[in-house]
KOLZAGU-659979 format. One record per residue (C-alpha): residue in one letter; x, z, y. Coordinates in nm, 4 decimals, padded with zeros to 6 digits. Layout:
N
+----+----------+----------+----------+
! aa !        X !        Z !        Y !
+----+----------+----------+----------+
!  A !        X !        Z !        Y !
...
+----+----------+----------+----------+
// end
This chain:
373
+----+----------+----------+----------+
! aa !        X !        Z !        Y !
+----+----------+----------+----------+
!  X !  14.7623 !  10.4019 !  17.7551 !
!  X !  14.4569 !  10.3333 !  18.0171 !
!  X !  14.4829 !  09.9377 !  17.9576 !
!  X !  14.5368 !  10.0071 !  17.5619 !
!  X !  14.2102 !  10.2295 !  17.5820 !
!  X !  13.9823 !  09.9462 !  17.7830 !
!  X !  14.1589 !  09.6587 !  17.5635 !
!  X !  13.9848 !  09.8529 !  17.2295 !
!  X !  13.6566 !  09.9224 !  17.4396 !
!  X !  13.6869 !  09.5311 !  17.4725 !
!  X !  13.7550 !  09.4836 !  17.0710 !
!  X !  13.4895 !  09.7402 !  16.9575 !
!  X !  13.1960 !  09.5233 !  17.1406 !
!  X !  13.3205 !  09.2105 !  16.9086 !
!  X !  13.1517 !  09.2994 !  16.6500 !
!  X !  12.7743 !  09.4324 !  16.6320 !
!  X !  12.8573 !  09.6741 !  16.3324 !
!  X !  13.1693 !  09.8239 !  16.5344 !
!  X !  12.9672 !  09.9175 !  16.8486 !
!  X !  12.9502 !  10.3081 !  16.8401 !
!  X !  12.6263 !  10.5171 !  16.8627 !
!  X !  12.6061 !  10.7926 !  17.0368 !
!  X !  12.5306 !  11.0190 !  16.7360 !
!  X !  12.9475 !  10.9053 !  16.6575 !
!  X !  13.0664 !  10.9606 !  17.0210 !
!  X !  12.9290 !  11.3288 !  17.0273 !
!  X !  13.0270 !  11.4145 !  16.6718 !
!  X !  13.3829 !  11.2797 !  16.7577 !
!  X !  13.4040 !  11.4874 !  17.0385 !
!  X !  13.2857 !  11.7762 !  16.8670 !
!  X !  13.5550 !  11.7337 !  16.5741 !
!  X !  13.7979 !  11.7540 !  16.8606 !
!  X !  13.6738 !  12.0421 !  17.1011 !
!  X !  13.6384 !  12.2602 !  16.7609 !
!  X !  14.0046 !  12.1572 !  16.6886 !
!  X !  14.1396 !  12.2273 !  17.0576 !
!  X !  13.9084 !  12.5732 !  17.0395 !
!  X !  14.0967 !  12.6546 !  16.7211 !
!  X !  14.4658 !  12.6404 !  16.8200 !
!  X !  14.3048 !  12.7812 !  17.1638 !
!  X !  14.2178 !  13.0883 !  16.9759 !
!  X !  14.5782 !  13.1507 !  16.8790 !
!  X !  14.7178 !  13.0741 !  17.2111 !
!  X !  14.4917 !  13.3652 !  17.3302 !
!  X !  14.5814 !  13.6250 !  17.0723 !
!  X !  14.9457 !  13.5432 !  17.1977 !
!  X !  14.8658 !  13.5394 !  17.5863 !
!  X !  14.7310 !  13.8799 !  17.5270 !
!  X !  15.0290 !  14.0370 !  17.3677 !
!  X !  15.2535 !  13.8616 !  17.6134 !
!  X !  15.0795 !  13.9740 !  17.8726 !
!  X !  15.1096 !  14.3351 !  17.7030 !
!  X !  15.4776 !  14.2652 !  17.6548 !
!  X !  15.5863 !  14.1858 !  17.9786 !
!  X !  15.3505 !  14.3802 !  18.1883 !
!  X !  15.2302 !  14.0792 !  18.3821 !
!  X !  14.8851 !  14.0819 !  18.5518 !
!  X !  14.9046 !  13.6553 !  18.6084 !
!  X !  14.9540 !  13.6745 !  18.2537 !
!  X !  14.6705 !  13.8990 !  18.1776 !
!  X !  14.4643 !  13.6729 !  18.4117 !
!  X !  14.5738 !  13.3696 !  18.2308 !
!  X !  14.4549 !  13.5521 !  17.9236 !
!  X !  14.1199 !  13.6398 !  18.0708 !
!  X !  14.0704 !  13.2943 !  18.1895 !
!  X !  14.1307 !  13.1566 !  17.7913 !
!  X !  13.9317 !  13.4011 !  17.6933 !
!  X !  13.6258 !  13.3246 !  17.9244 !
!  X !  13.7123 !  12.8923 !  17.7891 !
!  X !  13.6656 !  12.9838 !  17.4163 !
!  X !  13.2678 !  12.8856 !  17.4249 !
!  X !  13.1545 !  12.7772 !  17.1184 !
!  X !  12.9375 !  12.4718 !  17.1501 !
!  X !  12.7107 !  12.2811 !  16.8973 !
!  X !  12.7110 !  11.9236 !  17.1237 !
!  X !  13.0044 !  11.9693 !  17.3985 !
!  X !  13.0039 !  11.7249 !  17.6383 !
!  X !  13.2848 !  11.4766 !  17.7120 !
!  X !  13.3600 !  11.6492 !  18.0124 !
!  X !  13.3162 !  11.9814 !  17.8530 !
!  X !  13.6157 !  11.8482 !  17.5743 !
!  X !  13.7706 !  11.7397 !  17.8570 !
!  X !  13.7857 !  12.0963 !  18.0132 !
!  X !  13.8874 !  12.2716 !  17.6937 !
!  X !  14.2326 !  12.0047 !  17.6974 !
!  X !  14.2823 !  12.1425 !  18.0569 !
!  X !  14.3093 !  12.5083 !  17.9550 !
!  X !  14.5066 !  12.4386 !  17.6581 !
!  X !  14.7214 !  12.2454 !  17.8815 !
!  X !  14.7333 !  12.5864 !  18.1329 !
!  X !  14.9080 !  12.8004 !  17.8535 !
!  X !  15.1667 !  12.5624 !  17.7571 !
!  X !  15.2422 !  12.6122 !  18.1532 !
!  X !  15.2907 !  12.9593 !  18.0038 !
!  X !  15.5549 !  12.9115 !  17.7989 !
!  X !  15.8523 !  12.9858 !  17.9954 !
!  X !  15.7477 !  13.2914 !  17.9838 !
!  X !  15.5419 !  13.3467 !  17.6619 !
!  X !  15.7240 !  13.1348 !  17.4271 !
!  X !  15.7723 !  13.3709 !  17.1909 !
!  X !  15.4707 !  13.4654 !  17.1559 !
!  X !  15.2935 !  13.1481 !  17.1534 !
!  X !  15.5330 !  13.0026 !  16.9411 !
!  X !  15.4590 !  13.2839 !  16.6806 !
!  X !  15.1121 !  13.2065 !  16.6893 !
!  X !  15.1182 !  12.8320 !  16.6679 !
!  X !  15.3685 !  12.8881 !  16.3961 !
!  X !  15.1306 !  13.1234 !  16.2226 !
!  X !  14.8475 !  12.8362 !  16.2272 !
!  X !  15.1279 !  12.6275 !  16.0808 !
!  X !  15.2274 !  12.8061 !  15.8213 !
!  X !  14.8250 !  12.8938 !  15.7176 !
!  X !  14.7639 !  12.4722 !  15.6975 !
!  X !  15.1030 !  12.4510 !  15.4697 !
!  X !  14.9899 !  12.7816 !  15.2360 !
!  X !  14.9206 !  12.5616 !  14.9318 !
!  X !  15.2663 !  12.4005 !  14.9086 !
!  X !  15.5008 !  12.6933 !  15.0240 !
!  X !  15.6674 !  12.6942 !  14.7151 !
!  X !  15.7212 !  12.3368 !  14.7231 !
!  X !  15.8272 !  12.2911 !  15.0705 !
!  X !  16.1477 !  12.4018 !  14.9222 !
!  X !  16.2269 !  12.0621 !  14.8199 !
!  X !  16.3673 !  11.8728 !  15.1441 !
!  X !  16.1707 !  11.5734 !  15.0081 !
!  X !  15.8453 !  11.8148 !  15.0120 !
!  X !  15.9363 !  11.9793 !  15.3539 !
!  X !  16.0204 !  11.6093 !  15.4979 !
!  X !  15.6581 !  11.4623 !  15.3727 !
!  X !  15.5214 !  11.7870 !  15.5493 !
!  X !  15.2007 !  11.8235 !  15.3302 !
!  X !  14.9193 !  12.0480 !  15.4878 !
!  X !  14.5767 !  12.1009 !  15.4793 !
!  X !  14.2908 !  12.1822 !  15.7546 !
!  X !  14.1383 !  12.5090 !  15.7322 !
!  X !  13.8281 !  12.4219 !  15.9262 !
!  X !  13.6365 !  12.0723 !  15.8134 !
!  X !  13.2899 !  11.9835 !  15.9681 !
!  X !  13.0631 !  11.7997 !  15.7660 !
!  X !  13.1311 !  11.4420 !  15.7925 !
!  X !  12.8491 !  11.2082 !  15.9424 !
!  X !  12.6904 !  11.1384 !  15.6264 !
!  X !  12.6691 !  11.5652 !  15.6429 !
!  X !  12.9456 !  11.5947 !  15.3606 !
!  X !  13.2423 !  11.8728 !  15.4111 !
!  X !  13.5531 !  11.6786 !  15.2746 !
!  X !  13.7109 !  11.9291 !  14.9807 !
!  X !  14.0543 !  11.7908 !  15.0235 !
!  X !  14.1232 !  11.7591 !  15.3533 !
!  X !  14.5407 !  11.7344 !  15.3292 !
!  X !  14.7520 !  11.4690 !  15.4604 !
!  X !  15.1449 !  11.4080 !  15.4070 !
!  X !  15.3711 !  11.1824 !  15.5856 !
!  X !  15.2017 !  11.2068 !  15.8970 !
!  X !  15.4774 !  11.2983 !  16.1111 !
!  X !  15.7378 !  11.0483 !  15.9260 !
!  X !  15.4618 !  10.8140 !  16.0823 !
!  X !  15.4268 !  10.8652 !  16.3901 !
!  X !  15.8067 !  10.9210 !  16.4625 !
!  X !  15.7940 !  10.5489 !  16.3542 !
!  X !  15.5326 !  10.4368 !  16.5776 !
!  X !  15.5644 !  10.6264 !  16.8625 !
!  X !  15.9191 !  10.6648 !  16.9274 !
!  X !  15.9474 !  10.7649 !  17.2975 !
!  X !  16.1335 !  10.4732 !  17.3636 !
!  X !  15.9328 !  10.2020 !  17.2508 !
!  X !  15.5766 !  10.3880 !  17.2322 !
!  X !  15.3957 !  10.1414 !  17.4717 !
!  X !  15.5050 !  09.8616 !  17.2911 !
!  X !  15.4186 !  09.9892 !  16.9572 !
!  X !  15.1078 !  10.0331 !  17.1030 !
!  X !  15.0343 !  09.7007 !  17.2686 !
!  X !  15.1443 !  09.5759 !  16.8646 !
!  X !  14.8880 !  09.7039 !  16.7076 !
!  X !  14.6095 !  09.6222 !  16.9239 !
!  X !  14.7064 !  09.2712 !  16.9311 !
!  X !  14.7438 !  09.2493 !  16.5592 !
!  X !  14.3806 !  09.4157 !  16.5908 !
!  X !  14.2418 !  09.1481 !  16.7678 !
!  X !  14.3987 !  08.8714 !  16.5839 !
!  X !  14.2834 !  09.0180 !  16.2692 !
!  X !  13.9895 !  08.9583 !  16.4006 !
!  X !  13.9541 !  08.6215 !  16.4882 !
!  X !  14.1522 !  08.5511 !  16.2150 !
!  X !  13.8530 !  08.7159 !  15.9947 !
!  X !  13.5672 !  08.5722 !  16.2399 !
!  X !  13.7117 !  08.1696 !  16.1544 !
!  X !  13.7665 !  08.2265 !  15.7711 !
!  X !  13.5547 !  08.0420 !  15.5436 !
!  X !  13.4668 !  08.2201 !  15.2047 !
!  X !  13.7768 !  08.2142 !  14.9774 !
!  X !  13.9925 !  08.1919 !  15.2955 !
!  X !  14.3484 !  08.3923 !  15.3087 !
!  X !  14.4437 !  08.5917 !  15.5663 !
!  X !  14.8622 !  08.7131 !  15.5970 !
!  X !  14.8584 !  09.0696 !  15.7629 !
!  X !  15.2586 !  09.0329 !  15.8267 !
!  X !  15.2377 !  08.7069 !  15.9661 !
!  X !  14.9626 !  08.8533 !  16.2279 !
!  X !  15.1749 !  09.1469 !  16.2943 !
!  X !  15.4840 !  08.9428 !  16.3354 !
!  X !  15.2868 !  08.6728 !  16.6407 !
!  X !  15.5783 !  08.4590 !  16.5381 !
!  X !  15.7772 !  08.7177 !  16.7278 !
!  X !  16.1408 !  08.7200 !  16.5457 !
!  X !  16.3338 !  08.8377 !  16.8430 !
!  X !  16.4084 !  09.2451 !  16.6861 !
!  X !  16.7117 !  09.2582 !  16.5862 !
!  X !  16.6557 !  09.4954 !  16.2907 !
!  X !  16.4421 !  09.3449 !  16.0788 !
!  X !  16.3780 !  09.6380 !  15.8046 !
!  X !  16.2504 !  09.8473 !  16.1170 !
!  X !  15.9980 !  09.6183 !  16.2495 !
!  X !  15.8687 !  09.5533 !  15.8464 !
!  X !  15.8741 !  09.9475 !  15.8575 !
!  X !  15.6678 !  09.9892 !  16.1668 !
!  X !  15.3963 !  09.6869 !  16.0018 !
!  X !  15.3687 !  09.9748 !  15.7104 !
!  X !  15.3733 !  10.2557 !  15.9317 !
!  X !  15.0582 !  10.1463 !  16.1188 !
!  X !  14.8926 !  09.9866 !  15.7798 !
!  X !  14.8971 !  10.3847 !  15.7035 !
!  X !  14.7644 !  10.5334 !  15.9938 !
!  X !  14.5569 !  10.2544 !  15.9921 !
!  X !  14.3673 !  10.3141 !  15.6484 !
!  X !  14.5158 !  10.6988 !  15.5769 !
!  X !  14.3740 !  10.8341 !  15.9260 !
!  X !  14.0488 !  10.9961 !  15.9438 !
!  X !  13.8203 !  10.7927 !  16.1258 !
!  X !  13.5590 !  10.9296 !  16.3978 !
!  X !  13.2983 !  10.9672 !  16.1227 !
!  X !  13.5326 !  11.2528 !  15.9456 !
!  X !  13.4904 !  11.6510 !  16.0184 !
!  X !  13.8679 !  11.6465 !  16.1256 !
!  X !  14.0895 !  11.5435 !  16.3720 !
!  X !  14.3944 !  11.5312 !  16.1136 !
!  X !  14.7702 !  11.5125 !  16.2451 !
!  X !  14.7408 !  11.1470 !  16.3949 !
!  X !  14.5244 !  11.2572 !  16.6299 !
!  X !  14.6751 !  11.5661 !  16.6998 !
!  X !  14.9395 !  11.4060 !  16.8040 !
!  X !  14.7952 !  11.1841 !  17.0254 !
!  X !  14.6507 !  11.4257 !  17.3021 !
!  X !  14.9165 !  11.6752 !  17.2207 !
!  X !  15.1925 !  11.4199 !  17.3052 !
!  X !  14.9969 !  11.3324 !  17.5902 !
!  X !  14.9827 !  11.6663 !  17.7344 !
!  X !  15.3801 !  11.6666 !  17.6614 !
!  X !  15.4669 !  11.3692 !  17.8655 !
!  X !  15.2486 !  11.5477 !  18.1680 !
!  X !  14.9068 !  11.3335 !  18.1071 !
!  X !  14.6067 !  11.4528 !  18.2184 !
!  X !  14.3502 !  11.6170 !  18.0125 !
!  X !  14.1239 !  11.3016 !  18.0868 !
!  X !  14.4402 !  11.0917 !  17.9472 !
!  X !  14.4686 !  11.2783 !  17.6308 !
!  X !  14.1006 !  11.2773 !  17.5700 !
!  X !  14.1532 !  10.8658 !  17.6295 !
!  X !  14.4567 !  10.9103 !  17.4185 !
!  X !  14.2811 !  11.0670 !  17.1197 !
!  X !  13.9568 !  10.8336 !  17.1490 !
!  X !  14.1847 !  10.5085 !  17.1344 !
!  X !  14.4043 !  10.5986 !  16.7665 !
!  X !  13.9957 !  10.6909 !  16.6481 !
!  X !  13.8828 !  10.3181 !  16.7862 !
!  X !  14.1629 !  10.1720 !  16.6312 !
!  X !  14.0895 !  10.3648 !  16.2845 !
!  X !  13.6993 !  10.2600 !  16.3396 !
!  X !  13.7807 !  09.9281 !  16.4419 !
!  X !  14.0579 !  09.8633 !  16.0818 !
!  X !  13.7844 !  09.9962 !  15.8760 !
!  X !  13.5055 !  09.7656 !  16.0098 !
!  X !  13.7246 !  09.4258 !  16.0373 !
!  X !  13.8524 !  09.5254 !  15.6484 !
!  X !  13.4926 !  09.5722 !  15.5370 !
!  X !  13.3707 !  09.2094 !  15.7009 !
!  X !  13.6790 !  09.0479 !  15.5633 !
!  X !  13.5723 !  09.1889 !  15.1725 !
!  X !  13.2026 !  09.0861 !  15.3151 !
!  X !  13.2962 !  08.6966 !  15.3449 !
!  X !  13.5233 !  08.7575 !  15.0295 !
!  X !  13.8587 !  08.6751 !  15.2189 !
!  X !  14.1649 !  08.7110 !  15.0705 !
!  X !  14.4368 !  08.9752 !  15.1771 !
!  X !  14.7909 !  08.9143 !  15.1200 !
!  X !  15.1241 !  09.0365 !  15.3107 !
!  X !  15.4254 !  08.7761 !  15.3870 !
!  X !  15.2257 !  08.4986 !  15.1592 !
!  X !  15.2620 !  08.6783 !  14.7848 !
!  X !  15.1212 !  09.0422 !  14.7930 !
!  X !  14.7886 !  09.0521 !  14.7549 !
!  X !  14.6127 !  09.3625 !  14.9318 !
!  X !  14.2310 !  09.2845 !  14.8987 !
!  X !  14.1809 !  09.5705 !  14.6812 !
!  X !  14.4307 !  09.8496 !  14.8139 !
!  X !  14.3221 !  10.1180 !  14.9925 !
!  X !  14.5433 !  10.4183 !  15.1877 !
!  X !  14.7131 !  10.5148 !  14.8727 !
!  X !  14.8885 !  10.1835 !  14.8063 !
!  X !  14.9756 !  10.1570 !  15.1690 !
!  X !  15.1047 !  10.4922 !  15.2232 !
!  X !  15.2908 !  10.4580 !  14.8780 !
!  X !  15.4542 !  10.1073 !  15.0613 !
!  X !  15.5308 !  10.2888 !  15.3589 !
!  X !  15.7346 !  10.5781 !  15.1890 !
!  X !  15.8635 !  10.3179 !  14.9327 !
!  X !  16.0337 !  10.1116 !  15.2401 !
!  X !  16.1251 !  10.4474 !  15.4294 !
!  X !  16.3074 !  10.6182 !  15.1431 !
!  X !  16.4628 !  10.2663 !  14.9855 !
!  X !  16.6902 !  10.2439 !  15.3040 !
!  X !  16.9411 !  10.5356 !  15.2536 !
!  X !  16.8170 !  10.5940 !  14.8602 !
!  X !  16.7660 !  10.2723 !  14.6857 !
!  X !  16.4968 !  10.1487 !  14.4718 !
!  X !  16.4706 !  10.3764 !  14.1848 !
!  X !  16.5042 !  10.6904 !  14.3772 !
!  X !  16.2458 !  10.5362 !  14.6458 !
!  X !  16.0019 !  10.4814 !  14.3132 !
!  X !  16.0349 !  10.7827 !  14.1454 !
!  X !  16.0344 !  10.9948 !  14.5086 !
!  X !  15.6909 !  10.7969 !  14.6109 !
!  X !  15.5491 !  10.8620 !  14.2134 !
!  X !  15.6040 !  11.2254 !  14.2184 !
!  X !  15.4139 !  11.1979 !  14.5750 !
!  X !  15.1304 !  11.0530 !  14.3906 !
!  X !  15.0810 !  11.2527 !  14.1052 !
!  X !  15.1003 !  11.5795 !  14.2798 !
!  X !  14.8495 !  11.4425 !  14.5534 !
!  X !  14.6403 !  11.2890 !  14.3267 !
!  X !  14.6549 !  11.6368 !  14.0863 !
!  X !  14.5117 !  11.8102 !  14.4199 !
!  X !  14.2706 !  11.5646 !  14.4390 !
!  X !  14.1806 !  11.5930 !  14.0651 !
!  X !  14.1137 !  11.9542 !  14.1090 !
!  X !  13.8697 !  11.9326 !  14.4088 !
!  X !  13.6660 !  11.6607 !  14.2530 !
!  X !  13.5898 !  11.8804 !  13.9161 !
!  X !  13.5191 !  12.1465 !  14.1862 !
!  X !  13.2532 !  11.9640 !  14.3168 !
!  X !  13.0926 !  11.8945 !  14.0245 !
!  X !  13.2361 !  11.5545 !  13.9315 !
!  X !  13.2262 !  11.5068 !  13.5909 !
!  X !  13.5937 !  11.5215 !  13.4001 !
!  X !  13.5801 !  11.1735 !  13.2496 !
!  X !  13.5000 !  11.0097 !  13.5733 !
!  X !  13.7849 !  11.2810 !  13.7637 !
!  X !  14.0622 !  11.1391 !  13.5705 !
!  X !  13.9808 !  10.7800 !  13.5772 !
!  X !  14.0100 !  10.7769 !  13.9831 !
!  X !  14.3344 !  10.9962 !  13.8952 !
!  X !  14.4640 !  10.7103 !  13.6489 !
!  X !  14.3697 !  10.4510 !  13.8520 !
!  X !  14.5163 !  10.6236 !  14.2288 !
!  X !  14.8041 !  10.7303 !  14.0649 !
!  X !  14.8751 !  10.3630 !  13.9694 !
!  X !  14.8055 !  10.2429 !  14.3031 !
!  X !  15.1113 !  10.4437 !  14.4330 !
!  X !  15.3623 !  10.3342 !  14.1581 !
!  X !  15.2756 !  09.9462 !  14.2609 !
!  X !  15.2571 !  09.9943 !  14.6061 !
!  X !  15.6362 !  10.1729 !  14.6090 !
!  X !  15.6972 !  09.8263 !  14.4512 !
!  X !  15.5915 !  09.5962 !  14.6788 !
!  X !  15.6753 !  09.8275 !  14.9482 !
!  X !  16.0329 !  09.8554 !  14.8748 !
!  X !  16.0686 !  09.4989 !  14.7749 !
!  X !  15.9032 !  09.3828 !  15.1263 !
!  X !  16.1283 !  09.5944 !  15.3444 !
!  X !  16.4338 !  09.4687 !  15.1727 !
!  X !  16.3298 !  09.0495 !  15.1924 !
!  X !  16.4824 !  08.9561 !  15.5667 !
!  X !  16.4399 !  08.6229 !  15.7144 !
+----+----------+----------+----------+
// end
């Protein structure tokens, strides 16, 4: 993960418009000590009551010492984020003994971020997209608070891309298709066309499954363009994962903190490369025929599921699995744009016209995983 994090340092100073201020660095690391302070105040509550439990005094001391770490700060320092990962990563050193109640806790948090689609969540389909929302959203950079900050398929994601086994890889993928994508875009002429698959690919056709390299291309497409980037007020379930799982595999808190400022680069880095491409008015296709200039997250989240659920369901029940995604999303969405003051008529077109953006990128999707050299 160390080389990963200085090859993206390298890729960010490529292009003037990518190089980060330091206004972004500190509100990125303020997005993520609030986030680590959050799930720290559960992990408290639950230290105390284990220590209460079992009668422990290293317990209660462990306790104290979270409860001395929850400082709230305005403009935390790197090191001070860096400091809040270490005590987060003291109480999961707790566990053996506190697992109950930590787990409890946690799973309280859980449930609270999944509130709004209980009822639905009785659907395996529902439960398996794993919808949630954040409770707590900081203004974004431009000092807006995002009113629907949910995410689903987050998790189906990132058990595609970071699959213990082949996680480094994966990772070394992406940042090469990164900076291809970006020479690629640097040597176009206007009216040029760029093939995002036959980036990925590098003329590499040694995997032996072909549908789950195609599904991994899609995978990262949506973390790529669904992931909040470090201008957004949260730290949303991509980058959770990414110092959590760090902390897992017995990283340092300095390595998580790396870990969780690389998948924001990477975001930062997409979004800049896709805006210079639509600058010089470069076309976007995937594997020669699709054309992508337009999409956004919704048609590549919609391709994603399209290709993950076509496997073991076939096309129509991929399509009308991925459509039902879209119009309940999109209804949520509807709702919080009328409740901030967007007008109806203009509310329903961007429902009309993102709701159509995940029926034709379910077809592409599917029809893309399914075409095998």
């Amino acid at each position: 993960m160390r080389l990963s994090f200085f090859v993206l340092s390298f890729l960010l100073c490529l292009r003037a418009f990518a190089v980060e201020t330091p206004e972004v660095v500190q509100f990125r690391n303020r997005v993520l000590y609030l986030r680590v302070h959050q799930l720290l105040e559960q992990r408290y509550l639950a230290l105390e009551d284990c220590a209460s439990r079992t009668g422990s005094p290293e317990i209660s001391t462990a306790a104290e010492g979270v409860g001395l770490g929850l400082i709230p700060l305005a403009s935390p320092t790197e090191e001070q984020v860096i400091e809040l990962l270490r005590v987060y990563q003291q109480t999961e050193h707790l566990r053996p003994a506190c697992n109950r109640e930590i787990g409890a806790f946690d799973q309280a948090l859980h449930s609270l971020e999944r509130k709004e689609f209980a009822r639905a969540m009785k659907l395996q389909f529902v439960k398996q997209l794993d919808p949630h929302c954040f409770l707590r959203v900081e203004k974004n950079t431009r000092g807006v608070v995002d009113s629907n900050p949910c995410f689903a398929a987050v998790g189906m994601i990132n058990s595609v891309l970071w699959e213990e086994s082949r996680s480094g890889e994966m990772a070394y993928s992406i940042d090469r298709f990164l900076g291809r994508l970006h020479q690629e875009i640097e040597q176009a002429g206007e009216t040029a066309s760029i093939d995002l698959w036959s980036i990925f690919l590098n003329n590499d056709l040694s995997s032996e499954d072909f549908f789950e390299y195609r599904r991994a291309f899609l995978a990262a497409l949506g973390m790529l363009t669904m992931g909040a980037s470090s201008n957004a007020g949260v730290t949303d379930g991509f980058g959770d994962f990414a110092w959590q799982s760090a902390l897992a595999r017995k990283k340092s808190p300095l390595e998580a903190f790396e870990a969780y400022t690389t998948l924001k680069k990477r975001r930062d880095l997409f979004r800049d490369l896709w805006a210079w491409a639509r600058l010089k008015k470069v076309r976007i296709v995937i594997n020669g025929t699709v054309d992508v200039t337009d999409t956004n997250r919704h048609d590549f989240i919609a391709a994603f599921l399209s290709c993950h659920y076509g496997e073991t369901n076939g096309k129509l029940a991929a399509k009308a699995l991925v459509n039902a995604l879209g119009y309940a999303y999109e209804s949520y969405d509807l709702k919080s744009h009328l409740e901030d003051g967007i007008d109806f008529k203009r509310s329903l077109k961007n429902f009309g016209r993102d709701t159509m953006r995940y029926s034709d990128g379910a077809e592409w999707g599917y029809a893309f995983c399914q075409t095998f050299y």
